[in-house]
DSSP file (Angstrom, degrees, kcal/mol; ACC not computed):
  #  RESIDUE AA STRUCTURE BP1 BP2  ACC     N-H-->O    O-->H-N    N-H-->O    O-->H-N    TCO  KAPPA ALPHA  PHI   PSI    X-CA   Y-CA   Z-CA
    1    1 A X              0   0    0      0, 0.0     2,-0.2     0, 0.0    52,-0.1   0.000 360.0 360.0 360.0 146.3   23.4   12.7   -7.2
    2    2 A X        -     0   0    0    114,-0.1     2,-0.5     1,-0.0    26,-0.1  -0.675 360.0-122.1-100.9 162.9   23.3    9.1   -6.0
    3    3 A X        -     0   0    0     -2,-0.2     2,-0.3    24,-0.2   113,-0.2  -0.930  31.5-162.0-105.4 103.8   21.6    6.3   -8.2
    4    4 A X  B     +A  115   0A   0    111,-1.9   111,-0.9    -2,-0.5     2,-0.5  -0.940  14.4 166.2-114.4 148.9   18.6    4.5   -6.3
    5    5 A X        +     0   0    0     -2,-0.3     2,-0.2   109,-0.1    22,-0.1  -0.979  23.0  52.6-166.6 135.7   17.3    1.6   -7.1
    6    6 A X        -     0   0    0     -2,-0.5     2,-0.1   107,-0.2   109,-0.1  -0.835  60.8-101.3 142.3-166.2   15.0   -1.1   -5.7
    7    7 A X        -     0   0    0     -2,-0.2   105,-0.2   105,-0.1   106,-0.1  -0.586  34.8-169.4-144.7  84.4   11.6   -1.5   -4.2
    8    8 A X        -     0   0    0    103,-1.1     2,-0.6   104,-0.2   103,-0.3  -0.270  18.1-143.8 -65.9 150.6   10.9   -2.0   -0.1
    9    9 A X        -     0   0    0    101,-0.2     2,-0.4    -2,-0.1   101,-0.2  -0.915  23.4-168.1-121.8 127.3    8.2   -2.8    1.6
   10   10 A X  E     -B  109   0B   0     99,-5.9    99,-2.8    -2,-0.6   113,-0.1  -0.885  23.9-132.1-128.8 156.3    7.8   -0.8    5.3
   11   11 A X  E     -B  108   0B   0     -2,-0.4     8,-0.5    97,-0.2     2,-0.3  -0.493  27.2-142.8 -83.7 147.3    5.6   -1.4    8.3
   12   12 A X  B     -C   18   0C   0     95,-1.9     6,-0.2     6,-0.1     2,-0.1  -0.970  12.8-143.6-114.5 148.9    4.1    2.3    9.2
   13   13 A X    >   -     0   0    0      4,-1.8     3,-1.6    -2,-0.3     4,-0.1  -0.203  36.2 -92.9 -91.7-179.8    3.8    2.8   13.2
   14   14 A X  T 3  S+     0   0    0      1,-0.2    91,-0.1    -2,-0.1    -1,-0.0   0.814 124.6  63.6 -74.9 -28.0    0.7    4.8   14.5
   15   15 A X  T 3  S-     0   0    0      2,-0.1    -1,-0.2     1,-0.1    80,-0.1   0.844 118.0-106.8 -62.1 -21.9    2.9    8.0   14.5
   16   16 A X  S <  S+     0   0    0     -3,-1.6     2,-0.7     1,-0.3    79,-0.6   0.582  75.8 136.0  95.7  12.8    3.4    7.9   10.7
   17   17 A X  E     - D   0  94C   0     77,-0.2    -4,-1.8    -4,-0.1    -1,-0.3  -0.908  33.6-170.5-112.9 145.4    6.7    6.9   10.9
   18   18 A X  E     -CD  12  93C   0     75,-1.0    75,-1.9    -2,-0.7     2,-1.6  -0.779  28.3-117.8 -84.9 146.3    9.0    3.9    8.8
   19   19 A X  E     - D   0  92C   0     -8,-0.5    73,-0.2    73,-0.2     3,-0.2  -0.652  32.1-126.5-100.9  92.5   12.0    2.5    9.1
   20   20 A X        -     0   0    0     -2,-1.6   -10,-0.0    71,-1.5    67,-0.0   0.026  30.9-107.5 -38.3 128.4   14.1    3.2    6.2
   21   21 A X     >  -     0   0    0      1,-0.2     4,-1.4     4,-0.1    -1,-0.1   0.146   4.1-142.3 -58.5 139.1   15.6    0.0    4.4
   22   22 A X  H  > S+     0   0    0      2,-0.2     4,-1.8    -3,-0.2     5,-0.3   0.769 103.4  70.1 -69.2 -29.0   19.2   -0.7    4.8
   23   23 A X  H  > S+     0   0    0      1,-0.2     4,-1.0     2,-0.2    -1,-0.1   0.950 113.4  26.1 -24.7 -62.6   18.7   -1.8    0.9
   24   24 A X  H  4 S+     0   0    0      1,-0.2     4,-0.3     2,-0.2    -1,-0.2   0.841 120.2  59.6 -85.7 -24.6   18.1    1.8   -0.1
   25   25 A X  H >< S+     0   0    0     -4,-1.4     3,-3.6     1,-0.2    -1,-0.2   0.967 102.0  59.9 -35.1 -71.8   20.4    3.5    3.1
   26   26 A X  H >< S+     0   0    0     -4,-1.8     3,-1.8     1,-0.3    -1,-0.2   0.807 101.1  46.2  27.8 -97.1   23.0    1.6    1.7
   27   27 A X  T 3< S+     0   0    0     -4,-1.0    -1,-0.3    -5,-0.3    -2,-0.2   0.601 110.8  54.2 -63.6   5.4   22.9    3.3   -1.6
   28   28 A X  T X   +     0   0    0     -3,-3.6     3,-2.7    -4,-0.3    -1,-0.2   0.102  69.8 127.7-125.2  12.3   22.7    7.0    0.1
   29   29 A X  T <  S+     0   0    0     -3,-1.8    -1,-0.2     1,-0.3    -2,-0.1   0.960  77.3  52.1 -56.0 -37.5   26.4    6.5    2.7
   30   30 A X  T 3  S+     0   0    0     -3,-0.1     2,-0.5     2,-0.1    -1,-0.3   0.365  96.2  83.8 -90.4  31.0   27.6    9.7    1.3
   31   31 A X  S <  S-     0   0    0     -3,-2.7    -3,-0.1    -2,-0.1    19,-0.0  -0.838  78.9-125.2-116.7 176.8   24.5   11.8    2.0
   32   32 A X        -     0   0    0     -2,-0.5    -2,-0.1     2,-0.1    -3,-0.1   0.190  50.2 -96.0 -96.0  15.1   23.8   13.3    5.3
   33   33 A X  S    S+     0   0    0      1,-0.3    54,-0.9    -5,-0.2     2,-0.5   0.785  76.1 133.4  79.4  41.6   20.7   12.0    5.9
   34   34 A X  E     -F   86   0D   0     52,-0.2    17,-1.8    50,-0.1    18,-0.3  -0.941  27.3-175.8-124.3 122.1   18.2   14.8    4.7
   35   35 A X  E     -FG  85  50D   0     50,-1.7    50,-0.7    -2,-0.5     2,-0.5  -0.817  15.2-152.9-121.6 150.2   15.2   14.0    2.7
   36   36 A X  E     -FG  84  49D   0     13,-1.5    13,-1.8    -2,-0.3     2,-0.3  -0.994  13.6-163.6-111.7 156.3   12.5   16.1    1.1
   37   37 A X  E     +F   83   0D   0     46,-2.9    46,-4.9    -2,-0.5     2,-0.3  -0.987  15.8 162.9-129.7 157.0    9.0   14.6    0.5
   38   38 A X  E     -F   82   0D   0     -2,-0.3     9,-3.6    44,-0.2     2,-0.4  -0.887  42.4 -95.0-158.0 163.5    6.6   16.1   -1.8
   39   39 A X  B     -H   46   0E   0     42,-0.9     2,-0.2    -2,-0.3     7,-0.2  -0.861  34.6-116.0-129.6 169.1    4.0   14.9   -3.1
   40   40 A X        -     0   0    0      5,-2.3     5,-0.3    -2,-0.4     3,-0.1  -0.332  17.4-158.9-100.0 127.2    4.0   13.5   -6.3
   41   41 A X  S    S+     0   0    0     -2,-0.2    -1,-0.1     1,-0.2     3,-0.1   0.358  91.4  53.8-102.5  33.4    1.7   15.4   -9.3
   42   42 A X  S    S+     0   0    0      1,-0.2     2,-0.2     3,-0.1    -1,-0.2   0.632 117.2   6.1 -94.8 -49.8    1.6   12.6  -11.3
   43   43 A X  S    S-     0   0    0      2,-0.2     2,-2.4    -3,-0.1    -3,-0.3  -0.907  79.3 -84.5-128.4 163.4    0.3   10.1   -9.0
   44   44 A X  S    S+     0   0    0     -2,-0.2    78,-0.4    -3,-0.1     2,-0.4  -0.210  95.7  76.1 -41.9  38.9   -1.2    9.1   -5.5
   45   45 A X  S    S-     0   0    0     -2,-2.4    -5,-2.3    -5,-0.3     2,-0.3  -0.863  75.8-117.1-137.5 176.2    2.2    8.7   -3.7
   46   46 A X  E     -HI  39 120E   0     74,-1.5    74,-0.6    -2,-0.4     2,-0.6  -0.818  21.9-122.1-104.4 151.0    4.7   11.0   -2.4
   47   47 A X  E     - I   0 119E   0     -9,-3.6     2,-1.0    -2,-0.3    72,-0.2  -0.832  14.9-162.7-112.3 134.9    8.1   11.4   -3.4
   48   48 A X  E     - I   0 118E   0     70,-3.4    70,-2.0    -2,-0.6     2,-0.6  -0.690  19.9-177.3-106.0 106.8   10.8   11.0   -1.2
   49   49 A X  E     -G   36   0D   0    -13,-1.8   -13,-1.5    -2,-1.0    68,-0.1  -0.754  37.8 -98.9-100.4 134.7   14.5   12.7   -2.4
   50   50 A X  E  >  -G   35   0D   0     -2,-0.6     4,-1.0    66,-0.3   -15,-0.2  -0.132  36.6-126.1 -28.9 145.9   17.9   13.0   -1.3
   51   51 A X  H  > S+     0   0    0    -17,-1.8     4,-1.3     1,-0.2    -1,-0.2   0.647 115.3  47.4 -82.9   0.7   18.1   16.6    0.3
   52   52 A X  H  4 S+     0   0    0    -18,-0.3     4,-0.3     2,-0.2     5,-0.3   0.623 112.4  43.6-105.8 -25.4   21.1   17.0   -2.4
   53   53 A X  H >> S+     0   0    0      2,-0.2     3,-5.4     3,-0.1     4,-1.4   0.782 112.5  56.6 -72.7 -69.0   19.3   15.5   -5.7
   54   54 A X  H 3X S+     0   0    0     -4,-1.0     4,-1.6     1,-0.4     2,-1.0   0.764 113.2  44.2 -43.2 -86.9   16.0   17.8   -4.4
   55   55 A X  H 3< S+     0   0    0     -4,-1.3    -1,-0.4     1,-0.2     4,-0.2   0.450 110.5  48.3 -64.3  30.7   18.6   20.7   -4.6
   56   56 A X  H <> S+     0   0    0     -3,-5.4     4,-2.3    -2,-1.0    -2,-0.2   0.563 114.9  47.9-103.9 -50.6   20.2   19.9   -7.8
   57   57 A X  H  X S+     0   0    0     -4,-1.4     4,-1.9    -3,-0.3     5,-0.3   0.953 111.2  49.8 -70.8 -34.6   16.5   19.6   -9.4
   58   58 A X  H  X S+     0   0    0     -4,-1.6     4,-4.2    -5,-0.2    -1,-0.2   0.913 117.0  43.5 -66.5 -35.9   15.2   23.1   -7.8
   59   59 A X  H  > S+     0   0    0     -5,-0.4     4,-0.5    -4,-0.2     5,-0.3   0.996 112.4  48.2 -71.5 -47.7   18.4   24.7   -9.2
   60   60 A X  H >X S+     0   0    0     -4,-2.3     4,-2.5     2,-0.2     3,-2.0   0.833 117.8  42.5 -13.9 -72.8   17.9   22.8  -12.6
   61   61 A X  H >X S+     0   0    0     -4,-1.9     3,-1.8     1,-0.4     4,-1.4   0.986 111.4  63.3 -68.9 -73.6   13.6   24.2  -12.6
   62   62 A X  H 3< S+     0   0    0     -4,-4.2    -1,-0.4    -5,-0.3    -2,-0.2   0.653 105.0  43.5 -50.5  -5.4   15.3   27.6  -11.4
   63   63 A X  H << S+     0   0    0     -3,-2.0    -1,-0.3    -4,-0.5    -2,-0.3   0.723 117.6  39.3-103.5 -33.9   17.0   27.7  -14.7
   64   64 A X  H << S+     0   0    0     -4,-2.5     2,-0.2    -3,-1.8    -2,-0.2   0.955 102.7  74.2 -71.2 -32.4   14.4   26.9  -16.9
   65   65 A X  S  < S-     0   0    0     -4,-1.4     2,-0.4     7,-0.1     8,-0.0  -0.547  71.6-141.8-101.1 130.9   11.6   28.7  -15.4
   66   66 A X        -     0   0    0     -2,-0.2     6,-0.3     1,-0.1    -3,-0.1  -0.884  11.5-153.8-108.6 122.3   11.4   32.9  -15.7
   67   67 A X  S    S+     0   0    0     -2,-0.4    -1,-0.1     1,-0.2    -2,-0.0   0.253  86.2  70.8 -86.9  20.2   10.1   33.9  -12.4
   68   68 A X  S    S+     0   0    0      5,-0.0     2,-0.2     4,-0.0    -1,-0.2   0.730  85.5  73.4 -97.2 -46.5    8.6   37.1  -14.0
   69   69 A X  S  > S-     0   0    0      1,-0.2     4,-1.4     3,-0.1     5,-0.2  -0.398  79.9-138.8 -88.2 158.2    5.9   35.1  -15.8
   70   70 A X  H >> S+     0   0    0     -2,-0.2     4,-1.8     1,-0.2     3,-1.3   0.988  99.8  55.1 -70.6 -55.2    3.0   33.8  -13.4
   71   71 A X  H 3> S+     0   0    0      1,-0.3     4,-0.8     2,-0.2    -1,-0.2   0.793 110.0  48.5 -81.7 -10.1    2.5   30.4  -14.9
   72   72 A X  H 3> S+     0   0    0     -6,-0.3     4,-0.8    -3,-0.2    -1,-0.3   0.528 114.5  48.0 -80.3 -15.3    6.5   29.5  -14.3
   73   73 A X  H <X S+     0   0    0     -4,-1.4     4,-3.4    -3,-1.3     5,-0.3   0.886 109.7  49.7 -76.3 -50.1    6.1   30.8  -10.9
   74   74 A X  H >X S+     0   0    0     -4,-1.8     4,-2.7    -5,-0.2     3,-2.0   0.976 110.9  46.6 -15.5 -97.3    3.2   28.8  -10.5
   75   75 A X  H 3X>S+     0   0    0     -4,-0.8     4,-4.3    -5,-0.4     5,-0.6   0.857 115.3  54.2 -25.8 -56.3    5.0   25.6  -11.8
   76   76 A X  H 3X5S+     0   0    0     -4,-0.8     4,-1.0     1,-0.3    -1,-0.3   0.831 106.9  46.1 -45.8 -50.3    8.0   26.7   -9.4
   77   77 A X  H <X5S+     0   0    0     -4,-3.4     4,-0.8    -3,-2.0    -1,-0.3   0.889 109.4  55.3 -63.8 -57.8    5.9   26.9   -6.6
   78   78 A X  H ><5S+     0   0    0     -4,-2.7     3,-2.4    -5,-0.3    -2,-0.2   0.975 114.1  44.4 -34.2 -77.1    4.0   23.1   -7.4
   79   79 A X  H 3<5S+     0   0    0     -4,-4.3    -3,-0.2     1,-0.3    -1,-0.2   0.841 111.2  46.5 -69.6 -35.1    7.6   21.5   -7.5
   80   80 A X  H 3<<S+     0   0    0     -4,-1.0     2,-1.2    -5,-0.6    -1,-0.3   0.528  79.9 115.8 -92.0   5.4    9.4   22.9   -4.4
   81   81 A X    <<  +     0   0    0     -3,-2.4   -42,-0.9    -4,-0.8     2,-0.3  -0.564  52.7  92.7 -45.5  61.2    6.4   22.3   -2.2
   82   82 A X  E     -F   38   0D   0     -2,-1.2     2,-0.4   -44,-0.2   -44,-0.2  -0.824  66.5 -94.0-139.5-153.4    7.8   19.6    0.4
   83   83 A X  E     -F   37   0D   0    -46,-4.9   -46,-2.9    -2,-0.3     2,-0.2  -0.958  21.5-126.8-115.1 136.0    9.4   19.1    3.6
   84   84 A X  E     +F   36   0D   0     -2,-0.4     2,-0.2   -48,-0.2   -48,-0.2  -0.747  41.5 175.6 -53.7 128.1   12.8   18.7    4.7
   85   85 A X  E     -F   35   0D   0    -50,-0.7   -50,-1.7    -2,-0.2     2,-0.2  -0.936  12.2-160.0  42.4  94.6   13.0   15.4    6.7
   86   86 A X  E     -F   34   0D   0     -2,-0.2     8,-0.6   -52,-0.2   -52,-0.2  -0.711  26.3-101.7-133.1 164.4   15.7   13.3    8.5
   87   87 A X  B     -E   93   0C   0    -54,-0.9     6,-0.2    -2,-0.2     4,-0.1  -0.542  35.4-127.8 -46.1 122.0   16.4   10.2    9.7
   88   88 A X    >   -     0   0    0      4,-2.7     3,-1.0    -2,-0.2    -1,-0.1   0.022  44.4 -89.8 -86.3-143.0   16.2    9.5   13.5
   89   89 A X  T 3  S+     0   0    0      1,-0.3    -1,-0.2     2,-0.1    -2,-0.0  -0.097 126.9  58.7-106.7  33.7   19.0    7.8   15.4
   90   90 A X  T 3  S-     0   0    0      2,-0.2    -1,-0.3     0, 0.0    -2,-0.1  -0.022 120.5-104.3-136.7  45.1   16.7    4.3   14.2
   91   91 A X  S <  S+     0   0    0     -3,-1.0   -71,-1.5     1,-0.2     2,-0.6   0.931  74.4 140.2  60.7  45.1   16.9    4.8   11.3
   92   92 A X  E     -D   19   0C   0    -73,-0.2    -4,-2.7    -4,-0.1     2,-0.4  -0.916  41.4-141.2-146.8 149.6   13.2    6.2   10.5
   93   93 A X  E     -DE  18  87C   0    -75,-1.9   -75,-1.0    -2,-0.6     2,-0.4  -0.710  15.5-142.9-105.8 136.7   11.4    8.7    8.7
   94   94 A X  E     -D   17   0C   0     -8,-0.6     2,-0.7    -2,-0.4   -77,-0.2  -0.821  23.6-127.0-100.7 143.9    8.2   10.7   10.2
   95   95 A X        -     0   0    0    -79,-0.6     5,-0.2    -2,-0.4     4,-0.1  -0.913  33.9-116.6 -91.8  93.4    5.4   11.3    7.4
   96   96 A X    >   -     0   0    0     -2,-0.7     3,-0.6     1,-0.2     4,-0.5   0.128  27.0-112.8 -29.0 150.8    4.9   15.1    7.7
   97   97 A X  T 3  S+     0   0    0      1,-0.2     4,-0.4     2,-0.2    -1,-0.2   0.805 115.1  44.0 -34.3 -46.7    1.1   15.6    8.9
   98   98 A X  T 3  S+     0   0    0      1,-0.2    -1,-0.2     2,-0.1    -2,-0.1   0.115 109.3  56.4-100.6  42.5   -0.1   17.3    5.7
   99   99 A X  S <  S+     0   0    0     -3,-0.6     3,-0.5    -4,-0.1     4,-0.3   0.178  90.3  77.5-139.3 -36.7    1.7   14.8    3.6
  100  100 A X    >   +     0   0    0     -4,-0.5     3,-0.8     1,-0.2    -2,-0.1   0.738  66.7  84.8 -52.3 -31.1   -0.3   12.0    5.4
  101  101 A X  G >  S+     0   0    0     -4,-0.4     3,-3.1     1,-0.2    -1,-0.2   0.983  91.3  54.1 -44.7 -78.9   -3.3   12.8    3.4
  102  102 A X  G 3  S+     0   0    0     -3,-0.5    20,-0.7     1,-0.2    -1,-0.2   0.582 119.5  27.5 -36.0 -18.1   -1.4   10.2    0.7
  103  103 A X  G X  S+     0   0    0     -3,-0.8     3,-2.1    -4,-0.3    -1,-0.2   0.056  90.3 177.6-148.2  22.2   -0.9    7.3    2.7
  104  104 A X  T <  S-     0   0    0     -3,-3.1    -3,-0.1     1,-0.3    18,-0.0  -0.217  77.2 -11.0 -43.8 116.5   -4.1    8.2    5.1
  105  105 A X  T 3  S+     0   0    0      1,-0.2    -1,-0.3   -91,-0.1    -4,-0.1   0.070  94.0 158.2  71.5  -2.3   -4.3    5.4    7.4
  106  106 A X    <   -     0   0    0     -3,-2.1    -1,-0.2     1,-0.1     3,-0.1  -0.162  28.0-172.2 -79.2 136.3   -1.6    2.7    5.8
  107  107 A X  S    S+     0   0    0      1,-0.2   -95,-1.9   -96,-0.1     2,-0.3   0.425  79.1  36.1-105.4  -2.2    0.0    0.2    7.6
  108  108 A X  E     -B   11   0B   0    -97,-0.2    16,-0.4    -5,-0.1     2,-0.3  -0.987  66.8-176.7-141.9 142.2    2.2   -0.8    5.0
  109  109 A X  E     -B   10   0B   0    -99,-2.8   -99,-5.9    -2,-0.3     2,-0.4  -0.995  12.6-142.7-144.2 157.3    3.7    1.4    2.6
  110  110 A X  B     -J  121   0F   0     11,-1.3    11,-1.5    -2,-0.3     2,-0.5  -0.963   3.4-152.3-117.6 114.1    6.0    0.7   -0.6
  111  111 A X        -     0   0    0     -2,-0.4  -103,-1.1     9,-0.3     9,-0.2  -0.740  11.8-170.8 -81.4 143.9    8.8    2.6   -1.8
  112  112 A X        -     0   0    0     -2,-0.5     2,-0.4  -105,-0.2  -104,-0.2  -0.056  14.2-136.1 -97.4 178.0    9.5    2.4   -5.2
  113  113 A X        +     0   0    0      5,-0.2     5,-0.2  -106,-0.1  -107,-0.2  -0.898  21.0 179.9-137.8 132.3   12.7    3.8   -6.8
  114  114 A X        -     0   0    0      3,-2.0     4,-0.1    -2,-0.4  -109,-0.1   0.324  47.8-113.7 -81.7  -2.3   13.0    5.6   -9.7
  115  115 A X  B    S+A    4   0A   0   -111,-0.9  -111,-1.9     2,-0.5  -110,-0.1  -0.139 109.2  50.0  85.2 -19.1   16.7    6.2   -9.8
  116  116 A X  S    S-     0   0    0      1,-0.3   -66,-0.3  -113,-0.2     2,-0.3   0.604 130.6 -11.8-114.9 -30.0   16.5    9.8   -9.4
  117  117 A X  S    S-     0   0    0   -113,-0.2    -3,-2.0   -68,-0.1    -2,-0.5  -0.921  78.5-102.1-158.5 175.1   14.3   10.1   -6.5
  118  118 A X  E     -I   48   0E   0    -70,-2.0   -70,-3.4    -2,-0.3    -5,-0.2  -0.888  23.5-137.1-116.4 153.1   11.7    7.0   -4.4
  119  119 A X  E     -I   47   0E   0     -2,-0.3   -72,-0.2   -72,-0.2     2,-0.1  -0.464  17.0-148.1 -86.2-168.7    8.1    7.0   -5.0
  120  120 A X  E     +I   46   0E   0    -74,-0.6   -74,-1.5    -2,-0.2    -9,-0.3  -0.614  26.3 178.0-147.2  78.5    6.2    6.5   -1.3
  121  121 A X  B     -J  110   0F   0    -11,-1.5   -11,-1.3   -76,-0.2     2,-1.0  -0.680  38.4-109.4-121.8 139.0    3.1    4.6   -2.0
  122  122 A X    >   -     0   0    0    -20,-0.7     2,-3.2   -78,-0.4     3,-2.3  -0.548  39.5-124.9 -37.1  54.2    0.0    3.1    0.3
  123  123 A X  T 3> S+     0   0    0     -2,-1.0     4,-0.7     1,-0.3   -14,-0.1   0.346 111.1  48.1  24.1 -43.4    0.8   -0.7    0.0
  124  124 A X  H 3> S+     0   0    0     -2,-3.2     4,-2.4   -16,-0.4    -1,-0.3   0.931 109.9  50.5 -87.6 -49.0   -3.1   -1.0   -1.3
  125  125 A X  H <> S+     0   0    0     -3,-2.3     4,-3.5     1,-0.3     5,-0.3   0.938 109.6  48.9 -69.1 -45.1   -2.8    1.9   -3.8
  126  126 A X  H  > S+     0   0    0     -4,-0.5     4,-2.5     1,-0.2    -1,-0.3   0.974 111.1  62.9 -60.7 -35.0    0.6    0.5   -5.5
  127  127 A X  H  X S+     0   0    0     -4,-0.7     4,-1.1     1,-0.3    -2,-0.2   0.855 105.1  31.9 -51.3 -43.5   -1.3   -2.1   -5.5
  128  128 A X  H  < S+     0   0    0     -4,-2.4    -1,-0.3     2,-0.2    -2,-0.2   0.663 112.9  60.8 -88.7 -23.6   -3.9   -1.2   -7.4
  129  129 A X  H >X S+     0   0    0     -4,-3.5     3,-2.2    -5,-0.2     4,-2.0   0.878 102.6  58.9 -64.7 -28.1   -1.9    1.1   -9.7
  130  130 A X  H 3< S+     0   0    0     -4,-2.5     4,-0.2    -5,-0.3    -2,-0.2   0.869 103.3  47.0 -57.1 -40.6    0.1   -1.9  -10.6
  131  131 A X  T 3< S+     0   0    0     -4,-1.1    -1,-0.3     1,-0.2    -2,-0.1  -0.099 113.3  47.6-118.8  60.6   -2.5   -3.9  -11.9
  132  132 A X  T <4 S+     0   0    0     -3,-2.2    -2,-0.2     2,-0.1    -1,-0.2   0.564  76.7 101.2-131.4 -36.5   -4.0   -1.1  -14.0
  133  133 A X  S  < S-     0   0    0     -4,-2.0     2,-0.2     1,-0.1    -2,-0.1   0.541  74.2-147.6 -29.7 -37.3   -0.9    0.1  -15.7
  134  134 A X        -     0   0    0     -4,-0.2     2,-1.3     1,-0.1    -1,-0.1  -0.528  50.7  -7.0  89.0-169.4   -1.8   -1.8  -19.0
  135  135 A X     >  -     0   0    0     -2,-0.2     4,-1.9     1,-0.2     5,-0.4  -0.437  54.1-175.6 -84.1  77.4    0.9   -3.5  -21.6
  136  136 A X  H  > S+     0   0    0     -2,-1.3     4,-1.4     1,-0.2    -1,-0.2   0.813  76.5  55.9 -38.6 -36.7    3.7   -2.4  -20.4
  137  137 A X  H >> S+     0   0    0      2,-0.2     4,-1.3     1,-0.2     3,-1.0   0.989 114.2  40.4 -74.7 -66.2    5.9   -4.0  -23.5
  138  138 A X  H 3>>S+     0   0    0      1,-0.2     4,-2.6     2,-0.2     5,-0.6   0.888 115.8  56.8 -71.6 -21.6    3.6   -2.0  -26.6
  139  139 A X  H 3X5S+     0   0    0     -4,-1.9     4,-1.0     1,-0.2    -1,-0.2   0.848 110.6  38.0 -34.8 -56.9    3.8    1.0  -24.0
  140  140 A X  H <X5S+     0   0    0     -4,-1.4     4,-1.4    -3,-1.0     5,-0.3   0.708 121.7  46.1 -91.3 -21.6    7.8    0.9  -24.0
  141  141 A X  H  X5S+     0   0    0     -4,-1.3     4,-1.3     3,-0.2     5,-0.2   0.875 114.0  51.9 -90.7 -41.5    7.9    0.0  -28.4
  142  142 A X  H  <5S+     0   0    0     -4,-2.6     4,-0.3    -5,-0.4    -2,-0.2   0.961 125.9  21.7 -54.7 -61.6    5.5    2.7  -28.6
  143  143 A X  H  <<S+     0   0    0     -4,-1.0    -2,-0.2    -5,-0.6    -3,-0.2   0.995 138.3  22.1 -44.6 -85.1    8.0    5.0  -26.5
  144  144 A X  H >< S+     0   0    0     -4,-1.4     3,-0.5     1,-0.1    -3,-0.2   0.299 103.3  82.6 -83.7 -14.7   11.3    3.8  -26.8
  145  145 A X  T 3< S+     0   0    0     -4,-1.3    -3,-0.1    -5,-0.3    -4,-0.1   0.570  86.6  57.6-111.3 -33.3   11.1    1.7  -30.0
  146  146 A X  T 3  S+     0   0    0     -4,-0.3    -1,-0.3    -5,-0.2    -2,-0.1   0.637  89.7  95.0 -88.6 -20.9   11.5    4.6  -32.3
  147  147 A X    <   -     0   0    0     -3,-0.5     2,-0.5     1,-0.1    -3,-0.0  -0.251  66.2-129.5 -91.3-167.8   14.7    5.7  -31.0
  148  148 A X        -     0   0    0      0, 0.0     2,-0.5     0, 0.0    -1,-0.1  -0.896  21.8-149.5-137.6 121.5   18.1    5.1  -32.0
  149  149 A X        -     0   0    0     -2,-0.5     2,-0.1     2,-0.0    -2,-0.0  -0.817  10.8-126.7-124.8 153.1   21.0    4.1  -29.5
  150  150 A X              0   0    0     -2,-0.5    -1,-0.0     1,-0.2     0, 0.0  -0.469 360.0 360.0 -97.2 155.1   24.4    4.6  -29.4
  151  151 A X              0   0    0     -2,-0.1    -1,-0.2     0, 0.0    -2,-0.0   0.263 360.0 360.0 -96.1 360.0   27.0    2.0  -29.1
């Protein structure tokens, strides 16, 4: 699984489509160029993964999850709900049609990285998450503060 990391900002064309950063390309040379997006059930964005993390996490969910009971099928169902995706020969990603709903109308959109996977945000809507988010610092002492780390 590759490690991504940074934050781009991309013009969207009338089609729905971006042109994926060299930044974050860059970090991905050994993948084949296969994305999923899903969208994200935490927040307004979408999330855009490697097509090789996205199957490491489905097998991962397939191990935890008994497909016998309904509310792990359920669950199952939520998270593997995206699209397969690729790059074209410019380096650009098309925004599925029912995936558009998240970045309805945007002319700018910012991906985020999380390390594991990029968020896909409306340029106005990161915007506005950003500066709602709250104290980030008692957030992280509150969190993190209590735990112990090894040398």
């Amino acid at each position: 699984m590759a490690l991504i990391l940074g934050k781009e900002y991309c013009k969207v064309d009338t089609n729905g489509r971006f042109k994926f950063p060299i930044a974050l390309k860059r970090q991905l040379e050994t993948e084949d160029g296969r994305f999923v997006i899903r969208q994200s059930i935490y927040a307004e964005c979408l999330e855009l993964w490697t097509y090789a993390s996205f199957r490491d996490e489905v097998e991962h969910l397939q191990k935890m999850l008994n497909p016998y009971r309904r509310e792990d099928r359920e669950l199952l169902r939520k998270l593997t709900d995206g699209n397969v995706i690729e790059l074209d020969s410019n380096d650009r990603l098309l925004i599925p049609p029912e995936q558009k709903g998240a970045v309805t109308g945007a002319k700018e959109v910012v991906l985020q990285s999380t390390g594991k996977f990029i968020e896909l945000w409306d340029r106005k809507a990161y915007d506005r998450m950003n500066s709602t988010t709250g104290d980030f610092a008692q957030r992280a002492e509150a969190l993190l503060g209590q735990t112990t780390v090894e040398q």
